[in-house]
RODO-343310 format. One line per field, with one value per residue: residue number from 1; x, z, y of N, C-alpha, C in turn; chain. Coordinates in nm, 4 decimals. Each point is the difference from the previous one (the first is absolute). Layout:
seq: (NUM,...);
nxx: (X,...);
nzz: (Z,...);
nyy: (Y,...);
caxx: (X,...);
cazz: (Z,...);
cayy: (Y,...);
cxx: (X,...);
czz: (Z,...);
cyy: (Y,...);
mol: (A,...);
END
This chain:
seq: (1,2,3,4,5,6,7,8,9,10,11,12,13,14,15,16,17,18,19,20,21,22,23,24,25,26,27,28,29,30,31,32,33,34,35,36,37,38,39,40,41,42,43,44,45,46,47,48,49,50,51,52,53,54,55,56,57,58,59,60,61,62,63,64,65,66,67,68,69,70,71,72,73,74,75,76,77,78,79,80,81,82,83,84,85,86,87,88,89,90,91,92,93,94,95,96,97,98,99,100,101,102,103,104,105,106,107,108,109,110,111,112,113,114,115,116,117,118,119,120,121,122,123,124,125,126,127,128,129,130,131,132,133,134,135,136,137,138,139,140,141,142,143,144,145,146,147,148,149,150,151,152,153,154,155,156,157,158,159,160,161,162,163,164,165,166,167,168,169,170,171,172,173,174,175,176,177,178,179,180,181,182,183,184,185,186,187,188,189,190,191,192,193,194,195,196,197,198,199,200,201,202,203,204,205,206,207,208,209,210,211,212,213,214,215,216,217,218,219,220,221,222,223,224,225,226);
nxx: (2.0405,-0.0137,0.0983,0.0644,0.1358,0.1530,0.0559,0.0852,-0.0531,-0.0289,-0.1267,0.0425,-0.1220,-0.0111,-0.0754,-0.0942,0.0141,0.0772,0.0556,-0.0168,0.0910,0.0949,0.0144,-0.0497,-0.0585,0.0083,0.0856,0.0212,-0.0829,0.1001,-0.0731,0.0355,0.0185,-0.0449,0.0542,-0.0279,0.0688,-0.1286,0.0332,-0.0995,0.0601,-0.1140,0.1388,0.0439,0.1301,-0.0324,-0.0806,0.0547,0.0185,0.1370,0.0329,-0.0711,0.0917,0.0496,0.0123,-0.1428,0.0078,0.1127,-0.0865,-0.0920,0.0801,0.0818,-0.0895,-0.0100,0.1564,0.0198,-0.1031,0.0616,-0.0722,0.0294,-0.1037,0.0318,0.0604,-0.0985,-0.1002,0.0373,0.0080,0.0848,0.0479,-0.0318,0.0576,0.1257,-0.0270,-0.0780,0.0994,0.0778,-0.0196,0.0075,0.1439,0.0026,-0.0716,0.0879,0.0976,-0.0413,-0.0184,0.1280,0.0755,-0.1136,0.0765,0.0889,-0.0277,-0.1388,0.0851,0.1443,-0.0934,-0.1042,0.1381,0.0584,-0.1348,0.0121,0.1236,-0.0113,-0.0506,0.0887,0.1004,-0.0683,-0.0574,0.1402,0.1098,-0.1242,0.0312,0.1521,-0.0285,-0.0772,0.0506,0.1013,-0.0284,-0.0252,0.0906,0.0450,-0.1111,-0.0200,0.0778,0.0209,-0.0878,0.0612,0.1081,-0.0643,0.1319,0.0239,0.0519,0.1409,0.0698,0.1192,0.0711,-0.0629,-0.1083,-0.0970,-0.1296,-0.0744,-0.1069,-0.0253,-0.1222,0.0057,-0.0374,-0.1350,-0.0436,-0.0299,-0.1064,0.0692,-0.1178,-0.0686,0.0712,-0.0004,-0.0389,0.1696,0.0172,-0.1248,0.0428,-0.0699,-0.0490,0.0360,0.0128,0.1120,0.0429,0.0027,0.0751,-0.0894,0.0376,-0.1632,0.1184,-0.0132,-0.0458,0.1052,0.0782,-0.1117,-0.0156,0.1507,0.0121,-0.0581,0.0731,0.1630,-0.0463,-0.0913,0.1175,0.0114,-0.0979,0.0553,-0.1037,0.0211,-0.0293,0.1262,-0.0335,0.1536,-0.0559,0.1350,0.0590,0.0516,0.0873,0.0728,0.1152,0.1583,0.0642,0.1209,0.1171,0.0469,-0.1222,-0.0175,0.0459,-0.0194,-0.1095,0.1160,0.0690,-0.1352,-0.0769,0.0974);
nzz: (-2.4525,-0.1129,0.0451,-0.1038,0.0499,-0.0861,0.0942,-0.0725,-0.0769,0.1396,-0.0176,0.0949,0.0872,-0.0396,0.0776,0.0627,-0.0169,-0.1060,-0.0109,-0.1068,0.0624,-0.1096,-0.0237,-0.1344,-0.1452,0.0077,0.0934,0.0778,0.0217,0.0629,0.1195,-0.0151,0.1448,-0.0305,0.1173,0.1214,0.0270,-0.1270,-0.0525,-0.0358,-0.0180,-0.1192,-0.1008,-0.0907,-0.0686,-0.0201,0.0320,-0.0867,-0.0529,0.0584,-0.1280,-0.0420,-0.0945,-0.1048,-0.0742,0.0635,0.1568,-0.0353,-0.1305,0.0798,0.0715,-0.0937,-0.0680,0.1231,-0.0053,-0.1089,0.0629,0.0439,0.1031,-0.1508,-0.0281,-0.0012,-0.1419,-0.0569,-0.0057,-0.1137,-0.1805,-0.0392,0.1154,-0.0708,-0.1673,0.0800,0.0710,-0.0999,-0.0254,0.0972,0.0048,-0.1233,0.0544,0.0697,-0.0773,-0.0587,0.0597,0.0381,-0.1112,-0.0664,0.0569,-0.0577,-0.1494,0.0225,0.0882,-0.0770,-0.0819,0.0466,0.0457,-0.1116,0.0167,0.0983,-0.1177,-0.0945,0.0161,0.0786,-0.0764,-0.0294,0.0956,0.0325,-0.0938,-0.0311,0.0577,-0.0826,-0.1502,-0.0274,-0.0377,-0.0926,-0.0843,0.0103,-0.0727,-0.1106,0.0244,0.0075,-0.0729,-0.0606,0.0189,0.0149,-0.1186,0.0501,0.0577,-0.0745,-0.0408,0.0864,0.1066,-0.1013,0.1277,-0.1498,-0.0200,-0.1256,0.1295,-0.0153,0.0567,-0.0893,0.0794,-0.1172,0.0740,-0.1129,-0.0364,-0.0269,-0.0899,-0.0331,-0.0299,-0.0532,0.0243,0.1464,-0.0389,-0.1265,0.0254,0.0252,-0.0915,-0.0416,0.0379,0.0596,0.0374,-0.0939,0.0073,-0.0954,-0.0323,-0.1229,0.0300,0.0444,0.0606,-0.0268,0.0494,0.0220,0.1166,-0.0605,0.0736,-0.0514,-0.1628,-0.0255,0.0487,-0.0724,-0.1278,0.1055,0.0480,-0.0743,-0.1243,-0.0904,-0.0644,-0.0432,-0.1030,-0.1239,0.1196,-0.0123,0.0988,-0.0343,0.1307,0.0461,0.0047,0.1176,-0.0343,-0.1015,0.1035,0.0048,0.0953,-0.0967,0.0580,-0.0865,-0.0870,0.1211,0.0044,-0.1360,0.0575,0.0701,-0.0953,-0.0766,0.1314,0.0525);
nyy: (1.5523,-0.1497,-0.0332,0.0331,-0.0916,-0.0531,-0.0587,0.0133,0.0137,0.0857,-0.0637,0.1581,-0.0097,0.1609,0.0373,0.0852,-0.0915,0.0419,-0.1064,-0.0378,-0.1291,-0.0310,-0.1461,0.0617,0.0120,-0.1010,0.0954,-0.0400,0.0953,0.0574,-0.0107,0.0601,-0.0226,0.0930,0.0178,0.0466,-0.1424,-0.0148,-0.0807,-0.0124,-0.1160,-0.0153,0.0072,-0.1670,0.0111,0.0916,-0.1073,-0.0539,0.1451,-0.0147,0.0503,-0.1190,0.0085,0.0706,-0.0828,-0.0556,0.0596,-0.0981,-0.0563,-0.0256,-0.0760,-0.0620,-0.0711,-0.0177,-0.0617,-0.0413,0.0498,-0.0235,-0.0320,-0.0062,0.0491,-0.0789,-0.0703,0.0890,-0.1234,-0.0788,-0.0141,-0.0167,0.0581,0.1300,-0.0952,-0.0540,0.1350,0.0411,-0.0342,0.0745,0.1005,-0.0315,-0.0472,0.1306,0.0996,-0.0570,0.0573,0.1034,0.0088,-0.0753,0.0863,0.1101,-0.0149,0.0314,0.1297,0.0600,-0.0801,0.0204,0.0861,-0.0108,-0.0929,0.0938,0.0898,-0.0248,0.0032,0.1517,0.0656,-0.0841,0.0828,0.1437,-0.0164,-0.0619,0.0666,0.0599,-0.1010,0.0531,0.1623,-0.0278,-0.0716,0.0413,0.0986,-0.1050,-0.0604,0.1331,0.1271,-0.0974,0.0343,0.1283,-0.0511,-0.0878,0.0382,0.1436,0.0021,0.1513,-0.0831,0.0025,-0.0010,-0.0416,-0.1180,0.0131,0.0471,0.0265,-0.0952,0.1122,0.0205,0.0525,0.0739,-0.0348,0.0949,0.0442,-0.0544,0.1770,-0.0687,0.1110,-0.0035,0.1048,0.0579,0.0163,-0.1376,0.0173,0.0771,-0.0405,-0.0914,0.0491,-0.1381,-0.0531,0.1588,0.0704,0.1074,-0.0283,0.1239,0.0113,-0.1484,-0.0432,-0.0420,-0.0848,0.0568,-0.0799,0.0842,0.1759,-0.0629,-0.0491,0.0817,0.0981,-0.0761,-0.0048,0.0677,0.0891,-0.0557,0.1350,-0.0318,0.0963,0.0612,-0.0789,-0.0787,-0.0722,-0.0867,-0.0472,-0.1280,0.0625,-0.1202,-0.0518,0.1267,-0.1717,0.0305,0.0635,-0.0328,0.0107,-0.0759,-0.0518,0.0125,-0.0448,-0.0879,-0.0167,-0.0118,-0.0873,-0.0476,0.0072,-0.0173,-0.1217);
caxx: (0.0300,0.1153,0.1316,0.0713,0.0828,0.0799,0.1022,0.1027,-0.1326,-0.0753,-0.1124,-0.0910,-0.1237,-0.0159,-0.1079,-0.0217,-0.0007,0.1480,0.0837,0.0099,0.1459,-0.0291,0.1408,0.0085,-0.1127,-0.0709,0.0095,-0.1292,-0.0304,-0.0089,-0.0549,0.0773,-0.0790,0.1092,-0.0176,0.1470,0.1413,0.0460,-0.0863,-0.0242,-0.0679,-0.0980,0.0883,0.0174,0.1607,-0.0548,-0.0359,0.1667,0.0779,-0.0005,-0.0294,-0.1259,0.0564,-0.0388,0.0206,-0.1077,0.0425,0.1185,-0.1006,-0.0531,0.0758,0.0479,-0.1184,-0.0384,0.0598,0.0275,-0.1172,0.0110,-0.1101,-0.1043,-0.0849,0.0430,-0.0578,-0.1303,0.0381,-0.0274,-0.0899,0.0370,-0.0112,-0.1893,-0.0694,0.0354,-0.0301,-0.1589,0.0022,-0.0601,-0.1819,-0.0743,0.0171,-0.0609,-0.1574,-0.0576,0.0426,-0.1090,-0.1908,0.0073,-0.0053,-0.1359,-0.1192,0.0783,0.0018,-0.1479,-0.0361,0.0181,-0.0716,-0.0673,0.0175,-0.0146,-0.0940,-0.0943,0.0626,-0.0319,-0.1643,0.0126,0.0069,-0.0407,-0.0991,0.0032,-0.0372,-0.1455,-0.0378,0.0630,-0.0342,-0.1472,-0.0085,0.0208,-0.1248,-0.1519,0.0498,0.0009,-0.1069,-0.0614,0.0399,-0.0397,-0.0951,-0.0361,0.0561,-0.0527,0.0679,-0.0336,0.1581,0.1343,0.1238,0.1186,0.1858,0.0397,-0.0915,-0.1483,-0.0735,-0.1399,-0.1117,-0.0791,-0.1391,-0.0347,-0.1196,-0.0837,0.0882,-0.1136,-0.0017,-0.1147,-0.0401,-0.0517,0.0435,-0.1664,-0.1121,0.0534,-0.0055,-0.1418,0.0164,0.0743,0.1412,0.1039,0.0390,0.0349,0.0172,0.1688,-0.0108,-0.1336,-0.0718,0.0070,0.0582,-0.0897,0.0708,0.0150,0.0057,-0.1073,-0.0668,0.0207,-0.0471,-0.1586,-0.0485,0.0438,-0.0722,-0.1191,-0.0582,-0.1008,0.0126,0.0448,-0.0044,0.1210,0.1315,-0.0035,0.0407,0.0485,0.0602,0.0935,0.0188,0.0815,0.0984,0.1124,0.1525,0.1307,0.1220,0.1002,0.0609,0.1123,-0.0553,0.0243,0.1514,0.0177,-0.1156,0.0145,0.1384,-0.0099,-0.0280,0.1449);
cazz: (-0.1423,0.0094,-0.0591,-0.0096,-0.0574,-0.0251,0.1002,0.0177,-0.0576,0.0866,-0.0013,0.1211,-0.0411,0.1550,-0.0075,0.0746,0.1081,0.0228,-0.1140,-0.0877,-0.0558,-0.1090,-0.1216,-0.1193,-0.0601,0.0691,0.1210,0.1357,0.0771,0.1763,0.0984,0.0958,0.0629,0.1483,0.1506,0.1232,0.0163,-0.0914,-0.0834,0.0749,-0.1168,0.0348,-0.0102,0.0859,0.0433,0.0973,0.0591,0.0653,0.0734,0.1524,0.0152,-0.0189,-0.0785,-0.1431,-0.1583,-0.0256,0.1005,-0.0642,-0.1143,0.0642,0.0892,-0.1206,-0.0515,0.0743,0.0003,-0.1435,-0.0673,0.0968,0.0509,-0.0951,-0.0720,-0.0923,-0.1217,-0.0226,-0.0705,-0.1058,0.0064,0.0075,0.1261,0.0326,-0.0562,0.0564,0.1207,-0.0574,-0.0257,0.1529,0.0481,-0.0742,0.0524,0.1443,0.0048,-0.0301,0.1333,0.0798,-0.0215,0.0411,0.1776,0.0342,-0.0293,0.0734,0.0846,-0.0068,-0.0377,0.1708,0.0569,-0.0371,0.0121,0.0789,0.0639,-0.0247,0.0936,0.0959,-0.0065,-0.0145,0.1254,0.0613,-0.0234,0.0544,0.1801,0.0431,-0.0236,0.1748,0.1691,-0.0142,0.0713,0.1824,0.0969,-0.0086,0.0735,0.1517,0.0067,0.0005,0.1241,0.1356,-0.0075,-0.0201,0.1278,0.0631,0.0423,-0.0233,-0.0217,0.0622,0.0078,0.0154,0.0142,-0.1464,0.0018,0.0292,-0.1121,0.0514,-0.1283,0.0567,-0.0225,-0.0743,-0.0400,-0.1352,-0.1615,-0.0646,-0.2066,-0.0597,-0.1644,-0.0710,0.0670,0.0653,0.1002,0.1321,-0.0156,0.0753,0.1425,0.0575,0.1145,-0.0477,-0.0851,0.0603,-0.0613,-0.0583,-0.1128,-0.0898,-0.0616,0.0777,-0.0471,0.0900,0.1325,0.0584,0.1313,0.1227,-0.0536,0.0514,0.1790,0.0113,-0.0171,0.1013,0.1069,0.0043,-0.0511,-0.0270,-0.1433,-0.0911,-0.1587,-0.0635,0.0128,0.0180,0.1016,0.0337,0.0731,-0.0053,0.0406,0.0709,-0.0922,0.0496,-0.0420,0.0661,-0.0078,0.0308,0.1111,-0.0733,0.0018,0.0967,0.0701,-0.0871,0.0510,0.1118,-0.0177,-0.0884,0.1116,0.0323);
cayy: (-0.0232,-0.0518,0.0222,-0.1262,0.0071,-0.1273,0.0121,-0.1446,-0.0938,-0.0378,0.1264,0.0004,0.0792,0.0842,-0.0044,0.0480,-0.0745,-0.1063,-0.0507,-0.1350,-0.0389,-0.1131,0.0162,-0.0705,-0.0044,-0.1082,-0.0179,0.0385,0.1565,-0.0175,0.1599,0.1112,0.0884,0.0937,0.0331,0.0569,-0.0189,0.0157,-0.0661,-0.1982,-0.0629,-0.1376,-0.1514,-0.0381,0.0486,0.1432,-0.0296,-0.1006,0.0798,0.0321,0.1308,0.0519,0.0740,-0.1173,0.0169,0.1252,0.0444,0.0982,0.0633,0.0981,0.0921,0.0431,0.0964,0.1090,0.0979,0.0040,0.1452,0.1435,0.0394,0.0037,-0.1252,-0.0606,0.0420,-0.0628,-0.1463,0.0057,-0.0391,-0.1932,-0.0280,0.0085,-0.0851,-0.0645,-0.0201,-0.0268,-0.1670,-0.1008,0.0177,-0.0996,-0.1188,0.0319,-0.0548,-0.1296,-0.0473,-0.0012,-0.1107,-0.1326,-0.0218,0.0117,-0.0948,-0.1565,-0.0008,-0.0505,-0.1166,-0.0598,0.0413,-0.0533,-0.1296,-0.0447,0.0241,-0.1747,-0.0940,0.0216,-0.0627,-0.1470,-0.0870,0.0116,-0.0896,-0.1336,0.0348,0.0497,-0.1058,-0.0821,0.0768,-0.0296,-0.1379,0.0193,0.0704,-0.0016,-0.1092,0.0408,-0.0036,-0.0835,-0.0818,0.0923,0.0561,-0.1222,0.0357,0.0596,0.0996,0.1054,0.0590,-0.1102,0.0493,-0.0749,0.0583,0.0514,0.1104,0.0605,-0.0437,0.0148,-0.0715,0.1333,0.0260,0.0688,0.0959,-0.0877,0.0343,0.0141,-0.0063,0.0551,-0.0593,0.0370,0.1498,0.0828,-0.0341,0.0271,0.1314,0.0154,0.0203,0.1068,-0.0223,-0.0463,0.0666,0.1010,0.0851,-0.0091,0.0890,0.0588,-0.1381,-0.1396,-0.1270,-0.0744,-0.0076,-0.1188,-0.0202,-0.0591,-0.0787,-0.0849,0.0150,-0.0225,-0.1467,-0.1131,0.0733,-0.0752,-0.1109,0.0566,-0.0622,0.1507,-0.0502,0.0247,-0.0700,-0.1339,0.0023,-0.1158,-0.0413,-0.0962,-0.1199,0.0614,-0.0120,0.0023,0.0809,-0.0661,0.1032,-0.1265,0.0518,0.0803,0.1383,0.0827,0.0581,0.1238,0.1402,0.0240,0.0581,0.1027,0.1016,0.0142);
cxx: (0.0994,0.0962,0.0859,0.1669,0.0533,0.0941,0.0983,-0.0767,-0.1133,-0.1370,-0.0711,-0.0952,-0.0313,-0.1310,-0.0219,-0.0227,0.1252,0.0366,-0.0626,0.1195,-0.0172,0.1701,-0.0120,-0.1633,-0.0553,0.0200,-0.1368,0.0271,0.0265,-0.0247,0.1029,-0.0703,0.1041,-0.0784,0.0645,0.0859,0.0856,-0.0424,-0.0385,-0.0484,-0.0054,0.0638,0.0478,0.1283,-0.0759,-0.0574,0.0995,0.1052,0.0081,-0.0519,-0.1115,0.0698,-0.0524,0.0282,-0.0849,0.0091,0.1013,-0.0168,-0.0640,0.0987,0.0686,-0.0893,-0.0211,0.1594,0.0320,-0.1284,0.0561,-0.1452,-0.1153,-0.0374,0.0793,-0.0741,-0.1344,0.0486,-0.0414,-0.1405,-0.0207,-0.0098,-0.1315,-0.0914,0.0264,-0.0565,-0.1546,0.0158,0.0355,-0.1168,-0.0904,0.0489,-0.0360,-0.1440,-0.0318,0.0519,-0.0636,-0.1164,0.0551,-0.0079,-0.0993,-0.1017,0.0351,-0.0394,-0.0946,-0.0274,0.0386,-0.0938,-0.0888,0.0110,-0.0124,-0.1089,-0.1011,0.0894,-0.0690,-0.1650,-0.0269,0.0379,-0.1221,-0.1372,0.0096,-0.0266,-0.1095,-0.0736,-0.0323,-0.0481,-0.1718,-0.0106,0.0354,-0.0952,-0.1420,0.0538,-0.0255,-0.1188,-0.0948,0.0406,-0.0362,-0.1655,-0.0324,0.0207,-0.1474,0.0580,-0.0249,0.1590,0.0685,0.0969,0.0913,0.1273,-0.0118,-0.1152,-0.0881,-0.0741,-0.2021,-0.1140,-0.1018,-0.1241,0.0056,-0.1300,-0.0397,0.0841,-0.1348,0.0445,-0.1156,-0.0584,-0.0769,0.0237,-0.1377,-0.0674,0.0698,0.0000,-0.1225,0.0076,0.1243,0.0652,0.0970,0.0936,0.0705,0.0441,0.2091,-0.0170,-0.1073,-0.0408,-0.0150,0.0117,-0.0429,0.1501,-0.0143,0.0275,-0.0978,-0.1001,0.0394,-0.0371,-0.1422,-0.0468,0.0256,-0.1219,-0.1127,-0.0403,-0.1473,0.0819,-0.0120,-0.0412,0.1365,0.1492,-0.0356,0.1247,0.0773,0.0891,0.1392,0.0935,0.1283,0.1469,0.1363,0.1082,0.0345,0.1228,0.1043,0.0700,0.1207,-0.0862,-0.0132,0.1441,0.0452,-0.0409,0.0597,0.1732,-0.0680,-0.0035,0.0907,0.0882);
czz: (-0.0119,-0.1365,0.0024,-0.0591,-0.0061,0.0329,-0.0174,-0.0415,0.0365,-0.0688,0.0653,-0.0471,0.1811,0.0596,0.1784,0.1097,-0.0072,-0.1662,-0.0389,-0.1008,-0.0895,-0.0622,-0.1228,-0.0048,0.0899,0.1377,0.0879,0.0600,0.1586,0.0166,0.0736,0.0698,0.0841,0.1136,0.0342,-0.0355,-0.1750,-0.1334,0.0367,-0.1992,0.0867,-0.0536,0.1326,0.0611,0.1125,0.1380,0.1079,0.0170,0.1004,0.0190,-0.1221,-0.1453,-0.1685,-0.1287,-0.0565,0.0624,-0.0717,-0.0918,0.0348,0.0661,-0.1402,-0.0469,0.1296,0.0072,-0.1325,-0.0325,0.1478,-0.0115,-0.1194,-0.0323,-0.1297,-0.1290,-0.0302,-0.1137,-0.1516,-0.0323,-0.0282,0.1235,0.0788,-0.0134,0.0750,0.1323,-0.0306,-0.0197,0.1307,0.0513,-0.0452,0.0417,0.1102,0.0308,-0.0602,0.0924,0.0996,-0.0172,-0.0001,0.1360,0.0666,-0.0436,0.0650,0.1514,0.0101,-0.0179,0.1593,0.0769,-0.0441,0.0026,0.1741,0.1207,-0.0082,0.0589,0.1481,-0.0129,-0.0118,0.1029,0.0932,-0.0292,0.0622,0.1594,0.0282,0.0577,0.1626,0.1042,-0.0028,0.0958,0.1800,0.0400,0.0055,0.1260,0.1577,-0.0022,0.0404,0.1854,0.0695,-0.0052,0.0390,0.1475,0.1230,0.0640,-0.0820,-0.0206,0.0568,-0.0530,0.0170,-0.0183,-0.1125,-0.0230,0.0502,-0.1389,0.0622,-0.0623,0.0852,-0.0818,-0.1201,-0.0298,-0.1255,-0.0775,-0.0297,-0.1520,-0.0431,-0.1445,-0.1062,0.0237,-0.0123,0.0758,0.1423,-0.0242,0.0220,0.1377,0.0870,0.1267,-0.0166,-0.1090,0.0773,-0.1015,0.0011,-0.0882,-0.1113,-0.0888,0.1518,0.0420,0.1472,0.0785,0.0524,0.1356,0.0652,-0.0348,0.1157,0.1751,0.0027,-0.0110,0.0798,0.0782,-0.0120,-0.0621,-0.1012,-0.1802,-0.0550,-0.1019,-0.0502,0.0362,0.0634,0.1409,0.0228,0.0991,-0.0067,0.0731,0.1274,-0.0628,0.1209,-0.0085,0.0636,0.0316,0.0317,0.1053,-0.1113,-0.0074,0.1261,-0.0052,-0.0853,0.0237,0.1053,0.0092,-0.0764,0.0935,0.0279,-0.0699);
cyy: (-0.1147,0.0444,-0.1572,0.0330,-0.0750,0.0364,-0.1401,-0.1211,-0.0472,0.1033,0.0037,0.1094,0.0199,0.0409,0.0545,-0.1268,-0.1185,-0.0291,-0.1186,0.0121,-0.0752,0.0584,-0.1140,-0.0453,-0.1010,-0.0339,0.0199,0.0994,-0.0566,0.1399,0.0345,0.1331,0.1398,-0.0025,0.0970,-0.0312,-0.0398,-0.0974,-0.1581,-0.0482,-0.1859,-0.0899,-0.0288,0.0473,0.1058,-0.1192,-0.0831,0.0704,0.0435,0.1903,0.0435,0.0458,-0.0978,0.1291,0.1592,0.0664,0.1324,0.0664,0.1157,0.1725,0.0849,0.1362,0.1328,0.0920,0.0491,0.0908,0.0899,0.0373,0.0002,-0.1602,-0.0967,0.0191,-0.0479,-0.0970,0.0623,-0.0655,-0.1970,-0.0021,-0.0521,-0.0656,-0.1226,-0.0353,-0.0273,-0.1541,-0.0689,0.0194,-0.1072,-0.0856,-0.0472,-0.0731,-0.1366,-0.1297,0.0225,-0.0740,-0.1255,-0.0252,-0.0005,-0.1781,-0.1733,-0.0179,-0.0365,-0.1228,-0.0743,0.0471,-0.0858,-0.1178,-0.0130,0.0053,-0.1123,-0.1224,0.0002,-0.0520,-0.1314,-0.0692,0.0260,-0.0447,-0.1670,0.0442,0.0361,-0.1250,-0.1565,0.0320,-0.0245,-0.1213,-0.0002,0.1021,-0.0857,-0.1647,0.0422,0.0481,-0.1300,-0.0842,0.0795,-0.0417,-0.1508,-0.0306,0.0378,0.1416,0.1475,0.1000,-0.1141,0.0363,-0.0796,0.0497,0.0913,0.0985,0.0084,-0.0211,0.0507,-0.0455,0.1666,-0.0248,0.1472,0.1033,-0.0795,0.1067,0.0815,0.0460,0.1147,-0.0156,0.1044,0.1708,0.0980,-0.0162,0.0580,0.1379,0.0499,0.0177,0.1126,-0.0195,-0.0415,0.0846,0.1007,0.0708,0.0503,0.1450,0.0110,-0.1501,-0.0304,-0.1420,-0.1427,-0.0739,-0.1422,-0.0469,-0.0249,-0.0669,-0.1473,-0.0019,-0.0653,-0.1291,-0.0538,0.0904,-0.0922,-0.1370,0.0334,-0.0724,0.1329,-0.0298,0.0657,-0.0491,-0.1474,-0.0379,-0.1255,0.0165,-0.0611,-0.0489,0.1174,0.0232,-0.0212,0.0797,-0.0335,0.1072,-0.0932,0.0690,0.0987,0.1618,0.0645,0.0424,0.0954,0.1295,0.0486,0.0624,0.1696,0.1059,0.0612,0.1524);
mol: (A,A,A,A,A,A,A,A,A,A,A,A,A,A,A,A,A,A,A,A,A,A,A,A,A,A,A,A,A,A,A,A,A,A,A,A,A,A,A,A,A,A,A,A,A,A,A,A,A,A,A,A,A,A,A,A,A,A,A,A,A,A,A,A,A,A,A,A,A,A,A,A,A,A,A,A,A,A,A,A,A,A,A,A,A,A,A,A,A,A,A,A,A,A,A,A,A,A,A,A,A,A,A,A,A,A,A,A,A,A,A,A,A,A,A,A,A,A,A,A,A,A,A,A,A,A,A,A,A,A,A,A,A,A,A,A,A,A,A,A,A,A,A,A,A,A,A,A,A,A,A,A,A,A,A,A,A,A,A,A,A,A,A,A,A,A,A,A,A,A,A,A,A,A,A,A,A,A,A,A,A,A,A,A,A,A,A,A,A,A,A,A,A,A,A,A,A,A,A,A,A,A,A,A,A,A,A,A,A,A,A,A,A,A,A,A,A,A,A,A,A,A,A,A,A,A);
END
């Protein structure tokens, strides 16, 4: 239950998990917390004290010996109306904080999408530069100071065009929870296998795919083990 009282002009409000301090209509609420060894508050004096001690602290301590063990006075009703008027100050402090933050977020998410678009940009160009050379080279793998660069034999690309016509067919199917849905895997085996033209799909050959591993991404992979 909270409770609240005015202590030396101070209005503290009590509450099963600590204190909110304030002195005079327009002051700022500090937290005051108890522990073990006795009360901690979040100003700053409490923080630069050598003994941790402050203004609210003493407020507090006041209020706990001045009720001998009882609850201090339940608040009135201006009080009430008062403390209904920080809440409202509360929550609209909260949504500015909420809506400002969105807008920095939102500013610095299209900042980020803006650089990293220019670096995609950069990194196109050096991959299709070294592609073109390995491929010009004749080379399959090369290995320099800044990585490992491959040129691999890719699988055909299969295109299906026409799903019924593969659903007709029963080698190429398998059964998913009471549908039958067309088993690309062993669709794809069969074609590199036999070189058999499947109705309903279309078969492109493609070109050997380049990649790369810089030397920095290893070593990263390699402290990660670590």
């Amino acid at each position: 239950m909270e409770v609240s009282a005015l202590i030396h002009n101070y209005d503290i409000i009590g509450t099963p998990g600590g204190f909110l301090v304030g002195s005079g209509i327009d002051s700022e609420y500090v937290e005051v917390q108890k522990n073990d060894s006795g009360y901690i508050c979040e100003c700053f004096i409490s923080r630069i004290d050598s003994e941790g001690r402050c203004e609210h602290i003493e407020a507090v301590e006041s209020v706990s010996l001045g009720c001998n063990g009882n609850s201090p006075a339940s608040i009135d009703q201006a009080t009430a109306d008062f403390y209904l008027g920080q809440i409202g100050s509360i929550d609209n402090s909260i949504e500015q904080n909420r809506n400002s933050a969105n807008i920095q977020i939102n500013q610095i998410q299209d900042w980020l999408e803006s650089v990293i678009e220019k670096d995609e940009r950069k990194k196109s160009y050096y991959e299709a530069s070294l592609d073109a050379w390995m491929r010009s080279s004749g080379l399959k793998t090369k290995s320099l100071a800044h990585g490992v660069m491959k040129l691999r034999q890719q699988q055909p690309e299969i295109v299906i065009q026409d799903e019924l016509l593969l659903l007709n067919d029963k080698r190429f199917v398998r059964i998913v929870p009471e549908k039958e849905v067309i088993d690309k895997s062993a669709l794809r085996k069969h074609v590199i296998t036999t070189g058999e033209e499947v109705a309903g799909i279309s078969v492109n050959l493609r070109d050997d795919k380049f990649s790369y591993t810089v030397t920095s991404q290893m070593e990263n992979k390699s402290n990660d083990v670590r």
